[in-house]
C-alpha positions in Angstrom: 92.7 121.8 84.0 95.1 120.4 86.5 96.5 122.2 89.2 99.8 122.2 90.6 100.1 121.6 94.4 103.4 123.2 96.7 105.2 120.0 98.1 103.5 120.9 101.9 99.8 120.7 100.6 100.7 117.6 98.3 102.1 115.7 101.7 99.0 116.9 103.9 96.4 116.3 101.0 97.9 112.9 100.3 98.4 112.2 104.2 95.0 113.6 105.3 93.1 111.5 102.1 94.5 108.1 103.8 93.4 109.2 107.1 90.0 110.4 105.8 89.2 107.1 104.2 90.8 104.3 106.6 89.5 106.3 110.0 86.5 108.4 109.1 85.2 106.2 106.3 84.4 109.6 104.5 82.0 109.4 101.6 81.0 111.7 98.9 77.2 112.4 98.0 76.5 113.7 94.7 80.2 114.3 94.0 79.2 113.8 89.9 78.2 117.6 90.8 81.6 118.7 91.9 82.9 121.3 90.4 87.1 120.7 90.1 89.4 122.9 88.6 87.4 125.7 87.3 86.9 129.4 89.1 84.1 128.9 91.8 83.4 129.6 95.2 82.4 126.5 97.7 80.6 127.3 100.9 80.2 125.1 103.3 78.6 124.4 107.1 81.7 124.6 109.6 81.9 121.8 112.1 85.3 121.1 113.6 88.8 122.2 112.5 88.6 118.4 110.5 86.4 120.6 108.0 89.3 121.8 105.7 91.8 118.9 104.7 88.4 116.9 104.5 86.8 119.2 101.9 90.3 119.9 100.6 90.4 115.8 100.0 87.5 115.4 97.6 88.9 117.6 95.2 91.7 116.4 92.5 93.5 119.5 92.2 93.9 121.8 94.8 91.7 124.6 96.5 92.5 127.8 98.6 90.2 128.5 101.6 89.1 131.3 103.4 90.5 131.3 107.4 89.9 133.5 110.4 92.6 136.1 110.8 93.1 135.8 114.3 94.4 132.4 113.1 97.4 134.2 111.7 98.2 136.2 114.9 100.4 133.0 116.3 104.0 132.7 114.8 103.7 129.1 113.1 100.3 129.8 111.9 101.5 132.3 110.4 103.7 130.7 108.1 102.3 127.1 108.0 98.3 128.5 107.0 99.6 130.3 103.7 101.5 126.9 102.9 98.4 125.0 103.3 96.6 127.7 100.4 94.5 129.8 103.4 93.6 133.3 102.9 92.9 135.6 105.8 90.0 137.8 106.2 87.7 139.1 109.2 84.5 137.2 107.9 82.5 139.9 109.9 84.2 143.3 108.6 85.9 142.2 105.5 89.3 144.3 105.1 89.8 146.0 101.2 93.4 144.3 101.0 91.9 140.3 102.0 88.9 140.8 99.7 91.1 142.3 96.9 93.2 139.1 97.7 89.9 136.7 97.0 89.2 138.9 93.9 92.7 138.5 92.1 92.7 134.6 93.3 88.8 133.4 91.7 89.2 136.0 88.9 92.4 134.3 87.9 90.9 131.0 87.5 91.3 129.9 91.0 88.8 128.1 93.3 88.1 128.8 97.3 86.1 127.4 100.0 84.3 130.1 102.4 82.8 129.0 105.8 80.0 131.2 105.8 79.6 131.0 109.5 82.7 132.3 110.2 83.5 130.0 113.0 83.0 126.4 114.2 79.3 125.5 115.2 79.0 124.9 119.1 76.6 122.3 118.6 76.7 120.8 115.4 74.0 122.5 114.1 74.1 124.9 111.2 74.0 128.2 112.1 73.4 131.6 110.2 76.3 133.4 108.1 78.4 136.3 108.4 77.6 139.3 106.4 80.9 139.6 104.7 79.7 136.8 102.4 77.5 139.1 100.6 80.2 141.7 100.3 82.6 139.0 98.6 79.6 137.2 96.3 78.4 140.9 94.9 82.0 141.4 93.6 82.3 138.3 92.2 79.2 138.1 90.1 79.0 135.3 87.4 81.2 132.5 89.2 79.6 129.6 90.8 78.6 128.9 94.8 78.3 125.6 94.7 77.2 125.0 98.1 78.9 121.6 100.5 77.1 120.0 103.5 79.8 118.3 106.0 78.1 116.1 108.2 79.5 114.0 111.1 82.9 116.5 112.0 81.2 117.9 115.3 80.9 114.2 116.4 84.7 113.3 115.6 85.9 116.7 116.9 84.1 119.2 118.4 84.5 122.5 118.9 86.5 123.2 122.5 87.5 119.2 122.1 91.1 118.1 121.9 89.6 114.4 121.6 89.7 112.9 118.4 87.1 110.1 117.5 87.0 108.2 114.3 83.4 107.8 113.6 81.6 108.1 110.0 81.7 111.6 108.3 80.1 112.5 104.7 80.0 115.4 102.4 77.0 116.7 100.4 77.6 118.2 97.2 74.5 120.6 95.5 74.5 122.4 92.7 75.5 126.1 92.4 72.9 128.3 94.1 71.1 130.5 91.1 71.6 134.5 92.5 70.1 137.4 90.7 72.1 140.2 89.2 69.5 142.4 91.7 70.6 140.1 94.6 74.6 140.3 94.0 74.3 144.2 93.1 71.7 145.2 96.4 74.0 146.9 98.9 73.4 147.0 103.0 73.8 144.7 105.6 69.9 143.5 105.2 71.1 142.7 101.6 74.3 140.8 102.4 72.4 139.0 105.1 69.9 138.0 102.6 72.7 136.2 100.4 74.1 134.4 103.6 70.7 133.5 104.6 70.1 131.7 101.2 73.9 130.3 101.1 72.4 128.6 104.7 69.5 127.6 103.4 70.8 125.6 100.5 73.3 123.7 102.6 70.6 123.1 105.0 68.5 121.6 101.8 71.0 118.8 101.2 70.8 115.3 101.9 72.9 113.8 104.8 72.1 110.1 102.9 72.7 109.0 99.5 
């Protein structure tokens, strides 16, 4: 089903898929898996601020993402982010009102990409996820996770970097991670840890090389 994109995503994905090709040479591993246009939920590994509009590039229609609140707090941000299709939420104490946002969006047939680590990596590495992740999974039983490994954004632009490099970046796609109805329904922070561990685990599976 195609997707309709607002004119400000159109220009950025269109701008940001020239830029993604000609200076990071960005290729796409397993991307017969990709699920496009349907209800699911990616996760992916967070390397730089590059991660969005790349991710956002593979796809042909678009995708809403998941962004840090605080994000929101500056006066432009505020009104560019929700242009660009990003959702607020405190990945560590998910508010009702952003989840019930998340809710309504996938249960209406819409897509979103979650960075389960709630913040860039400080090293490249991939790190463990927030709990809220298991808070938004268990109320959204019965949609996909297909899980996305970016690989090569820390070197181009790392965290507390303002210097850009164009060096090689991929992403790995995998196929959806198979949770239990037990796993989704289990309640407690050891149980929503649990689901981010094995989100982790299955981006950590995937090949950086075709």
């Amino acid at each position: 089903m195609a997707l309709k994109m607002n004119p400000i995503y159109f220009l950025g994905y269109h701008l940001f898929k020239g830029i993604a090709k000609a200076g990071f040479n960005l290729k796409v591993i397993n991307r017969e898996k990709l699920i496009d246009g349907e209800a699911c939920i990616y996760v992916a590994n967070h390397q730089s601020f590059l991660d969005p509009p790349l991710i956002g590039v593979i796809f042909e229609n678009p995708v809403h993402f998941l962004a840090r609140k605080t994000l929101f707090d500056h006066w432009f941000m505020k009104k560019a982010l929700p242009l660009c299709h990003a959702l607020p939420i405190d990945q560590k104490r998910p508010d009702p009102g952003s989840i019930l946002k998340v809710l309504r969006h996938v249960r209406g047939g819409g897509s979103i990409v979650i960075f389960p680590e709630g913040a860039r990596c400080p090293d490249g590495k991939i790190h463990d996820a927030m709990p809220g992740i298991g808070l938004i999974l268990s109320k959204l039983a019965g949609i996909p996770v297909q899980p996305l490994r970016i690989e090569g954004a820390y070197d181009c632009l790392p965290i507390h970097s303002s210097k850009l490099r164009f060096r090689p970046i991929s992403i790995t796609v995998g196929d959806p991670i198979p949770f239990t109805e037990e796993e989704l329904k289990a309640r407690g922070r050891e149980a929503q840890l649990n689901i981010g561990k094995k989100i982790m685990d299955a981006i950590r599976a995937l090949p950086t090389q075709p």
